[in-house]
C-alpha positions as YAML, in Angstrom:
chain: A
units: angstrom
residues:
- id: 1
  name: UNK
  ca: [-69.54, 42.51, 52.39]
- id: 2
  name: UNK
  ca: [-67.48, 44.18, 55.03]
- id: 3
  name: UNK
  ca: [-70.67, 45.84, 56.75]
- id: 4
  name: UNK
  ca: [-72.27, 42.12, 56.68]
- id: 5
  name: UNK
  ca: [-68.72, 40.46, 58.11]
- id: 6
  name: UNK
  ca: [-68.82, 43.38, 60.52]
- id: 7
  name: UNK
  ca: [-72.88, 42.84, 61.71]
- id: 8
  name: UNK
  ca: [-72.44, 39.34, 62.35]
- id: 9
  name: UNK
  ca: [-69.29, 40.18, 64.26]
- id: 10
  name: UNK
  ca: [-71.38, 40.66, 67.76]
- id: 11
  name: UNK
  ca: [-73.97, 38.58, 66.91]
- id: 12
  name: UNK
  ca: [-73.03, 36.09, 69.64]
- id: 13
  name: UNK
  ca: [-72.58, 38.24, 72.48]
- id: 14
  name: UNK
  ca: [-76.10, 40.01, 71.82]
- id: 15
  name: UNK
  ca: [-77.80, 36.04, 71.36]
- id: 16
  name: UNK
  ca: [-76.23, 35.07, 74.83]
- id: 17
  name: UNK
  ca: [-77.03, 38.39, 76.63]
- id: 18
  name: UNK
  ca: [-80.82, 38.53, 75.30]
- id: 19
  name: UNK
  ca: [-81.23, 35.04, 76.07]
- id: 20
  name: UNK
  ca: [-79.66, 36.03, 79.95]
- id: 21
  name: UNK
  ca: [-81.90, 38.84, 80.12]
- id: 22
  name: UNK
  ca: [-84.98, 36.69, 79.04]
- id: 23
  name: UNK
  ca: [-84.04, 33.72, 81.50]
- id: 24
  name: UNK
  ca: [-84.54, 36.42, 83.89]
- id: 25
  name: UNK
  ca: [-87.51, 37.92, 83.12]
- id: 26
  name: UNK
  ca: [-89.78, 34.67, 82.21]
- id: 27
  name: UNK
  ca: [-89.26, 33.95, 85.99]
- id: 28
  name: UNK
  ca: [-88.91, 37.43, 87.49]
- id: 29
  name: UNK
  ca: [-91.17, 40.47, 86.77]
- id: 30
  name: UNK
  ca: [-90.07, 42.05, 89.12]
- id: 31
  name: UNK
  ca: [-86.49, 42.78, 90.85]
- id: 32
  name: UNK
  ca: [-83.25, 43.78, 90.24]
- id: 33
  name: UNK
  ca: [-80.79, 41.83, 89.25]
- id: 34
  name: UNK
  ca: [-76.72, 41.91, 88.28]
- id: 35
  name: UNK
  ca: [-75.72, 40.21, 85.21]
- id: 36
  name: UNK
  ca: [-74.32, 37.55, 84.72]
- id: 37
  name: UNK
  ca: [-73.81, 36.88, 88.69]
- id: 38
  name: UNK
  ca: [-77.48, 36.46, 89.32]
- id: 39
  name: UNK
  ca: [-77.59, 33.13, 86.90]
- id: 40
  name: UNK
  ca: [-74.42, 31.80, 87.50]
- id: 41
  name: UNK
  ca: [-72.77, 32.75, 90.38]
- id: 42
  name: UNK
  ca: [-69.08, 31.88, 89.77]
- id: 43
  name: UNK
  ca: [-69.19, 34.80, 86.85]
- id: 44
  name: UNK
  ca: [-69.29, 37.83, 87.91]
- id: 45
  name: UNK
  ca: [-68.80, 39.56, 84.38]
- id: 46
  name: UNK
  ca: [-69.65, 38.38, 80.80]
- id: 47
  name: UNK
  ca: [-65.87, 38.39, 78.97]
- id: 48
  name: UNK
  ca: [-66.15, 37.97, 75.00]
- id: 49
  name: UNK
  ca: [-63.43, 37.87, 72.72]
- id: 50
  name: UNK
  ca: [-65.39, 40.11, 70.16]
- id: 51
  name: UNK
  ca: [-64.86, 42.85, 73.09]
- id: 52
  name: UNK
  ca: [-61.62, 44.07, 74.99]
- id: 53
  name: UNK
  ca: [-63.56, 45.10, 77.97]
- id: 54
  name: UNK
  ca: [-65.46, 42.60, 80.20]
- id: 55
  name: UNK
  ca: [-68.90, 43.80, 80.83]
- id: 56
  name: UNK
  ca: [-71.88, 43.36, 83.46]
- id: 57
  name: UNK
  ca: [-75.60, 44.24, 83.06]
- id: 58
  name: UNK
  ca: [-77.84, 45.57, 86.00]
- id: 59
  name: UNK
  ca: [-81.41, 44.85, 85.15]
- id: 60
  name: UNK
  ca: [-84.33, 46.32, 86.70]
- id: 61
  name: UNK
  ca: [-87.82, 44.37, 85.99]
- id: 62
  name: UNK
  ca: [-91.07, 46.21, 87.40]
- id: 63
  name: UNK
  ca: [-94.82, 46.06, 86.36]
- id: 64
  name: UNK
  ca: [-97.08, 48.72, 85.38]
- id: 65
  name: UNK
  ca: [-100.95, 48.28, 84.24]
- id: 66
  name: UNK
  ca: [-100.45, 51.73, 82.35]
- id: 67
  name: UNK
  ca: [-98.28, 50.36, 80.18]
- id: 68
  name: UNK
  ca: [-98.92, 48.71, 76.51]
- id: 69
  name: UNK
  ca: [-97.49, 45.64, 76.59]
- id: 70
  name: UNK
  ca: [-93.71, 46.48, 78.05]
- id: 71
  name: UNK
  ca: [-91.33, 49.14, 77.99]
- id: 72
  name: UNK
  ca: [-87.17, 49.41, 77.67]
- id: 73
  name: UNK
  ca: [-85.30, 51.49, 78.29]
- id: 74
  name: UNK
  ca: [-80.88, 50.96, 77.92]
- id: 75
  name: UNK
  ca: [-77.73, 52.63, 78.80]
- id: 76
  name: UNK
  ca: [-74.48, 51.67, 78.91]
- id: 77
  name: UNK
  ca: [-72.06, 53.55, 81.47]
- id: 78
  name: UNK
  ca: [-68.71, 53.15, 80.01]
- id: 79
  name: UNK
  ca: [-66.47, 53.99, 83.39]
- id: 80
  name: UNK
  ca: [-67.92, 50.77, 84.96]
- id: 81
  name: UNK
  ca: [-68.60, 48.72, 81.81]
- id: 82
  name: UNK
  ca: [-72.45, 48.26, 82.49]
- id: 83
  name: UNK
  ca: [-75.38, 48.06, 80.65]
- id: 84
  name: UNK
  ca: [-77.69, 49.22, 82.95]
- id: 85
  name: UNK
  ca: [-81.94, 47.66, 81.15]
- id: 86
  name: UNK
  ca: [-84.89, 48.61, 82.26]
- id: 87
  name: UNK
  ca: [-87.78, 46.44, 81.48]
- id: 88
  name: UNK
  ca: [-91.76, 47.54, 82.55]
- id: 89
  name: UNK
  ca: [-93.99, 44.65, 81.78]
- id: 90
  name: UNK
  ca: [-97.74, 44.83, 81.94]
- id: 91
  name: UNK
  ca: [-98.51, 41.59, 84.39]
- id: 92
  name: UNK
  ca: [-102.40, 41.54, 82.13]
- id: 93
  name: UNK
  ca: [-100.27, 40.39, 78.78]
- id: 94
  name: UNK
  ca: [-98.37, 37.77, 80.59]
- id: 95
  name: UNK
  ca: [-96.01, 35.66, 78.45]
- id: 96
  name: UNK
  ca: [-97.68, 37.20, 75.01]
- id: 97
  name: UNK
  ca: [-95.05, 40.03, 74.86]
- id: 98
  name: UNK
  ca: [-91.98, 37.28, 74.90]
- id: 99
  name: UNK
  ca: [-91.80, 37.30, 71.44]
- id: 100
  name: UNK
  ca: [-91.82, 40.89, 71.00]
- id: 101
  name: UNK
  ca: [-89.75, 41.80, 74.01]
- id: 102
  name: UNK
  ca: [-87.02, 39.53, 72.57]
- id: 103
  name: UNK
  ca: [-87.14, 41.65, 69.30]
- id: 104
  name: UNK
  ca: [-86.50, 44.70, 71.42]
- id: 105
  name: UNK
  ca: [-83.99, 43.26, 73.12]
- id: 106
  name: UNK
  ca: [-82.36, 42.36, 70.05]
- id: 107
  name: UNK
  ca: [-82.27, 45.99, 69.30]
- id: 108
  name: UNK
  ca: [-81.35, 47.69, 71.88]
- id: 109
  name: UNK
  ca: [-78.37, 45.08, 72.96]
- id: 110
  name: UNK
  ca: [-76.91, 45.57, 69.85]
- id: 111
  name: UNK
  ca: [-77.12, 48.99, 69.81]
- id: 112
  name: UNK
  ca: [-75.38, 49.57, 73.47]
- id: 113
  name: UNK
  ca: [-72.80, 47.15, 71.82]
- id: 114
  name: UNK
  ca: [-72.30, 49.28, 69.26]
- id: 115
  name: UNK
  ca: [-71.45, 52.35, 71.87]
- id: 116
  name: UNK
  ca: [-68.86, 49.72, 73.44]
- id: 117
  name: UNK
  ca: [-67.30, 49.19, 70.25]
- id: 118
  name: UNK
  ca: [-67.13, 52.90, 69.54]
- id: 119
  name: UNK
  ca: [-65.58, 53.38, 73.14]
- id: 120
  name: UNK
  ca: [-63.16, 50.62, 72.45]
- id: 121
  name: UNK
  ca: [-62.13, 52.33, 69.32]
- id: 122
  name: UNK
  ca: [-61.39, 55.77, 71.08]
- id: 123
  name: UNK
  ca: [-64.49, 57.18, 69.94]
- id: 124
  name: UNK
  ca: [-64.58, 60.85, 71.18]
- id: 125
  name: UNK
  ca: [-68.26, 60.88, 73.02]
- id: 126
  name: UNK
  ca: [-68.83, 64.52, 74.12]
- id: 127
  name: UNK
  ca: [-68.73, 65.34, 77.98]
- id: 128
  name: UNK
  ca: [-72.37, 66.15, 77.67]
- id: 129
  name: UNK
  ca: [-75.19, 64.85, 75.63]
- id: 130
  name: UNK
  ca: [-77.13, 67.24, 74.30]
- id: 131
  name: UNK
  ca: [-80.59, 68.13, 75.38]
- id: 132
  name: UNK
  ca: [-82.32, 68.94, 72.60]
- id: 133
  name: UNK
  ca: [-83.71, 65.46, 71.03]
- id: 134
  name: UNK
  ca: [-82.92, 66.38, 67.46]
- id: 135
  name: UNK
  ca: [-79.33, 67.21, 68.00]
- id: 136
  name: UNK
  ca: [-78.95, 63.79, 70.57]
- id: 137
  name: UNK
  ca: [-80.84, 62.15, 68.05]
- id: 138
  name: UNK
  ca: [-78.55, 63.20, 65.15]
- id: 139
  name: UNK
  ca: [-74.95, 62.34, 66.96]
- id: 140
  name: UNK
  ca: [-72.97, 60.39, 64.62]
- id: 141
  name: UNK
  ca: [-72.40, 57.95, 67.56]
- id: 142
  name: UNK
  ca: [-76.05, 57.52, 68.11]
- id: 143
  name: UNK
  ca: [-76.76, 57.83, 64.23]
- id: 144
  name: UNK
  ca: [-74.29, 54.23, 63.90]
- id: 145
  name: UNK
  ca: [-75.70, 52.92, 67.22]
- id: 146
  name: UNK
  ca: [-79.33, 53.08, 65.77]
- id: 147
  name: UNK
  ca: [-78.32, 52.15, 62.54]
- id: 148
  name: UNK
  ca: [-76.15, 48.75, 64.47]
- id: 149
  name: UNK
  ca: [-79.64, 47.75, 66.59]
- id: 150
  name: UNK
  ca: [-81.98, 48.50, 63.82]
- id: 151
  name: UNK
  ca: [-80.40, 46.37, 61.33]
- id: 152
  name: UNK
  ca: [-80.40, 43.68, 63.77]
- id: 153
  name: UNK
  ca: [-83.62, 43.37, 64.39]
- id: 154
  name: UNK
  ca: [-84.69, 44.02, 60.69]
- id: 155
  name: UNK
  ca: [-82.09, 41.10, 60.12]
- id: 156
  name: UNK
  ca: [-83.63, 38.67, 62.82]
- id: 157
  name: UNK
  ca: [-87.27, 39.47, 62.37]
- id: 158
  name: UNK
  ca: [-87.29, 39.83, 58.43]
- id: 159
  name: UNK
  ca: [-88.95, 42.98, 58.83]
- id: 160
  name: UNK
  ca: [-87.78, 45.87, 56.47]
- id: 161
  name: UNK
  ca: [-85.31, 48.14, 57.78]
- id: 162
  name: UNK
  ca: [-87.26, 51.38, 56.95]
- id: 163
  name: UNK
  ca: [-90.60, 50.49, 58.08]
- id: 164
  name: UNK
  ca: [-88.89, 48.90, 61.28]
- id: 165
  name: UNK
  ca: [-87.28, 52.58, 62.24]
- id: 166
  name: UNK
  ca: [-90.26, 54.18, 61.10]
- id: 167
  name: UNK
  ca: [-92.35, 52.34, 63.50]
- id: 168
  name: UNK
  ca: [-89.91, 52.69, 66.32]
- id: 169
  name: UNK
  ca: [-90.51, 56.36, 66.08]
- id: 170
  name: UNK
  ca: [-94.11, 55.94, 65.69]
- id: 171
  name: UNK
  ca: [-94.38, 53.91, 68.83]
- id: 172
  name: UNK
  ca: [-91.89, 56.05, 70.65]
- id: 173
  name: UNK
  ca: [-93.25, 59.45, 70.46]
- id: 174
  name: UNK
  ca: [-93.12, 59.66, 74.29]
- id: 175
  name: UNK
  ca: [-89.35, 58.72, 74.68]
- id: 176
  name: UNK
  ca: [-87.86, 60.47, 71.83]
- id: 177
  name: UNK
  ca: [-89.54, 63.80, 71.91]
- id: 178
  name: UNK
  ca: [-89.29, 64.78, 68.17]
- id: 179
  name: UNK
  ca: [-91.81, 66.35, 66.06]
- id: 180
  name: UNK
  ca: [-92.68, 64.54, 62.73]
- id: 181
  name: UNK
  ca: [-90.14, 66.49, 60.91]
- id: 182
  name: UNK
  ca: [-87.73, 65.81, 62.88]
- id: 183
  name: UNK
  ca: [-88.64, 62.69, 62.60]
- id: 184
  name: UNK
  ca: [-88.20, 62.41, 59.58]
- id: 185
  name: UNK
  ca: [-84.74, 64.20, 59.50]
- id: 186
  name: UNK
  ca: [-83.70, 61.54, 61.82]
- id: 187
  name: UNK
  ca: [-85.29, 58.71, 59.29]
- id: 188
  name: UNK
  ca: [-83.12, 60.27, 56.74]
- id: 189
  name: UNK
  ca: [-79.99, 60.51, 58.41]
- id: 190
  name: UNK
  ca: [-80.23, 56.75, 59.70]
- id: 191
  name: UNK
  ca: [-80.90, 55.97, 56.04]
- id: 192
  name: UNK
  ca: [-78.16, 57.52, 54.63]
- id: 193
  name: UNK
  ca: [-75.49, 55.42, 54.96]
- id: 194
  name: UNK
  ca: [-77.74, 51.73, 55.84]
...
């Protein structure tokens, strides 16, 4: 029950950021754009009472006809309290990939939430993230911050939580850099505790 109370706790603040970010994009392929300034300028950051920190989110839209559909990418830099998202949209699908880019978005949002949260809780992040995928990929920070956007989208789309990670890896060879059993390792260790 706690874990439930505890999800739904930044529910909110990922609903009104995705729904920002998608305001943006269904008008705007292309651009960059600061968050929430650039849709209503008298805020200049987004202030929720399920964070201590205000926050802002720089958002870079491009297009690419090499890419399937769309691609994310999302970091969140805590010294200036950004979330800095990267969206590359192939301009062929037009508005097919809403649906699915919204899912994403879901995802990821709620996972760089859950790296706030950690920071607010004087989470220790080390001084320099590893280079080697399997030990990034295997942090205990980015193990809950996986675990946090995964079950959010698995929650929102009805999709199983398993299969869901599962295919993220599948479909993210490129990004993540691990070999299948690694993979799997990874899997696991998300698994363990969901």
């Amino acid at each position: 029950m706690k874990n439930l109370l505890l999800e739904d706790k930044y529910d909110s603040v990922v609903r009104k950021l995705v729904r920002d970010i998608i305001s943006i994009f269904y008008h705007n392929r292309k651009g960059e754009f600061l968050l929430p300034e650039d849709i209503d300028s008298e805020e200049t950051e987004y202030d929720f009472p399920q964070l201590e920190s205000s926050l802002q989110i720089y958002l870079d839209l491009s297009e690419d006809d090499s890419v399937e559909g769309f691609d994310v990418e999302a970091d969140y830099y805590r010294e200036e309290d950004l979330i800095n998202i990267s969206i590359v949209s192939n301009p062929r699908f037009g508005d097919s990939i809403i649906q699915e880019l919204v899912g994403e978005l879901n995802e990821v949002i709620r996972h760089e939430i859950e790296h706030i949260s950690q920071h607010e809780m004087g989470y220790k992040f080390p001084k320099k993230e590893p280079t080697n995928p399997l030990k990034y990929y295997s942090q205990a920070h980015e193990l809950e911050a996986q675990r946090a956007g995964f079950k959010r989208r698995s929650r929102k789309e009805k999709i199983d939580y398993e299969n869901l990670i599962r295919q993220w890896f599948e479909n993210n060879k490129s990004k993540h850099k691990l070999s299948p059993q690694e993979v799997e390792t990874v899997v696991k260790k998300i698994l363990s505790k969901g």
